[in-house]
N, C-alpha and C positions, 0 to 999 in steps of 0.2 A: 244413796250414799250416806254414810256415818258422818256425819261432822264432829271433829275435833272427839275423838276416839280416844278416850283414856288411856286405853292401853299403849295408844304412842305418843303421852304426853309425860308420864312418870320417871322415866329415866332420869337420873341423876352421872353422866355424864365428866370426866376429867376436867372437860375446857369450866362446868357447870363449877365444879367443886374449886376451880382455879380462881376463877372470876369471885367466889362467896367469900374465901381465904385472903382477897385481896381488894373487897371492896371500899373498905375505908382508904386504903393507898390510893387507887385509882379514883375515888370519887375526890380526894384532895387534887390529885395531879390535872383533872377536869378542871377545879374551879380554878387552877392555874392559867389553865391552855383559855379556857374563857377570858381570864384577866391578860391574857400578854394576843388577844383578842387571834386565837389562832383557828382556823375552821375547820370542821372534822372530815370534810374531804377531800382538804389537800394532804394529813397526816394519812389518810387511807391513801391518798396517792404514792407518797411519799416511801408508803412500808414495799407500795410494789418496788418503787425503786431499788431500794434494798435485794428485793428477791430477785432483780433481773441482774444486779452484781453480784450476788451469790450466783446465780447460774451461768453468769459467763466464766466464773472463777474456775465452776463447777467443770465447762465445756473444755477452760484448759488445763484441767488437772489440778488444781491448785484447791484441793479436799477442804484442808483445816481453814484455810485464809476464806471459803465459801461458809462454813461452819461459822465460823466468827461473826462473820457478816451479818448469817440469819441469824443469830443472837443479839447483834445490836439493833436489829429490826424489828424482832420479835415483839417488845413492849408496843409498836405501834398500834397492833391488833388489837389492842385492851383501850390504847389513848383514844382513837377516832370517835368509841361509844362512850365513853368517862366524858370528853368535852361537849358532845349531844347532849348525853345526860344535865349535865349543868346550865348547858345552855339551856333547858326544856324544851328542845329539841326534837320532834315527832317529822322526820322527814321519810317518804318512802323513797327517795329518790338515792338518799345517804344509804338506806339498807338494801337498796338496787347495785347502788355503787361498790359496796363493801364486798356483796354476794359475789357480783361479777368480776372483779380484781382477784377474790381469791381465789377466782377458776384458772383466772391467767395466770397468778401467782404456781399454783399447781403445774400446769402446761408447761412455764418457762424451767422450772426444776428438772424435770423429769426430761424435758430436749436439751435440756443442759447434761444431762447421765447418758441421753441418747445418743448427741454427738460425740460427746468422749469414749465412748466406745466403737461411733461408727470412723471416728480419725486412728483408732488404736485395730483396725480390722479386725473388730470381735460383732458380727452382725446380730447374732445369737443374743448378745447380752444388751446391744443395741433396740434388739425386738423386746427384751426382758423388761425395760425402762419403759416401753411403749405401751406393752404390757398390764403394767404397775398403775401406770397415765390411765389406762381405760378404767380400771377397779375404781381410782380415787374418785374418777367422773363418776361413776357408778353411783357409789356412797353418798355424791353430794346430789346426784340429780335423784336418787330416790326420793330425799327429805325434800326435796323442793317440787318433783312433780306430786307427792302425798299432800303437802300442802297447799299447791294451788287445786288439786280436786276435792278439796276442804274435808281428807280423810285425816287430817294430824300433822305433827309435827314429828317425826319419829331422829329420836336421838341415840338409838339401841344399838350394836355393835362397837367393839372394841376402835375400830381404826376414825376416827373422825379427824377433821383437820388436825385437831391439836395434837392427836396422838402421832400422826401420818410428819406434823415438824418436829415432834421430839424425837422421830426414830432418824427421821433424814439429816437433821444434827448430830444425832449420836453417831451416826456414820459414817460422816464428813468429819468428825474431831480425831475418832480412832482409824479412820480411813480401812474400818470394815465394810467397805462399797456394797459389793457383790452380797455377805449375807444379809444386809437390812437391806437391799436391794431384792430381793429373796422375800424376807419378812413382810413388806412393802406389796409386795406383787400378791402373795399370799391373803394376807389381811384382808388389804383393800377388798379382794373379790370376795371373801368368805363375809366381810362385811355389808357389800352391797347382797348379797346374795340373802341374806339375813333379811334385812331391811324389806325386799320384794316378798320373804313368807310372809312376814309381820303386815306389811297391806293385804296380802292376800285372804290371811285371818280375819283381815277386820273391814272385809269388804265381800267375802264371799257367799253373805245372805241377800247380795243386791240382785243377785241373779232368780231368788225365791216371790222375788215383790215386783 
């Protein structure tokens, strides 16, 4: 096996270039959350909160008022590692925590699309959401099973979380469901699909040795 494989270490990545444009912000807003003595895994809990009212919004129709929601949420994703960071903070347990929230985070969205359409008897569009659910699982468990078989960290594909909330926001504001629902379902799989070449490449001289 490769370990920690260049080729799926280089990407420079949306959430990548997010977090560098905003790290003086977030490294102040850390020494905050340190000073008013706040811990980073209750604001990781705290962001799911957000997403499970955003998808109940979601489950009853209520598009924009869900949109909103994941926008006041949204900074919490950046706060939980800003006050780690300050705090010098090395826990695995916080990026056990973070990882796994944001699968349910994922989950609860997408049964939130799922039920609103399986209440509106559209099955079809119902299965589309479920659909969408399998891709984003796709995309995140490639990067997490590539790095526990210590071949990398692969960041490669357009759809990663961050892109996967700016497209499900921008479609809950304009209440173009169906086509970023579309985009969504698309993506995700052309991204995990991605992701499976890129180990494949850089693992298939293990079969030579």
């Amino acid at each position: 096996m490769t370990p920690n494989n260049p080729r799926l270490n280089k990407t420079t990545t949306l959430t990548d270039f997010l977090r560098y444009q905003t790290r003086d912000l977030t490294s102040w807003i850390g020494k905050v959350g340190v000073a008013l003595r706040i811990h980073p895994d209750a604001v990781t809990v705290l962001g799911l909160v957000f997403v499970i009212g955003a998808a109940l919004l979601i489950a009853d129709g209520q598009f924009f008022l869900a949109g909103i929601t994941l926008i006041l949420g949204l900074p919490l994703d950046a706060l939980d590692g800003a006050i780690a960071r300050a705090m010098g903070r090395k826990s695995r347990f916080g990026a056990f925590l973070d990882s796994t929230l944001d699968r349910y985070a994922d989950a609860f969205l997408y049964m939130g699309l799922a039920y609103y359409y399986a209440a509106q008897g559209l099955p079809t569009l119902m299965a589309l959401s479920v659909f969408a659910l399998i891709g984003a699982y796709g995309v995140s468990y490639a990067r997490a099973r590539a790095e526990g078989l210590n071949i990398g960290s692969i960041k490669d594909g357009l759809f990663d979380r961050m892109v996967r909330s700016v497209v499900i926001i921008l479609m809950l504001l304009t209440g173009m469901i169906l086509p970023g629902l579309i985009v969504l379902a698309v993506g995700n799989h052309i991204t995990a699909i991605h992701r499976i070449i890129l180990v494949y490449h850089a693992t298939k001289d293990d079969e030579r040795r």
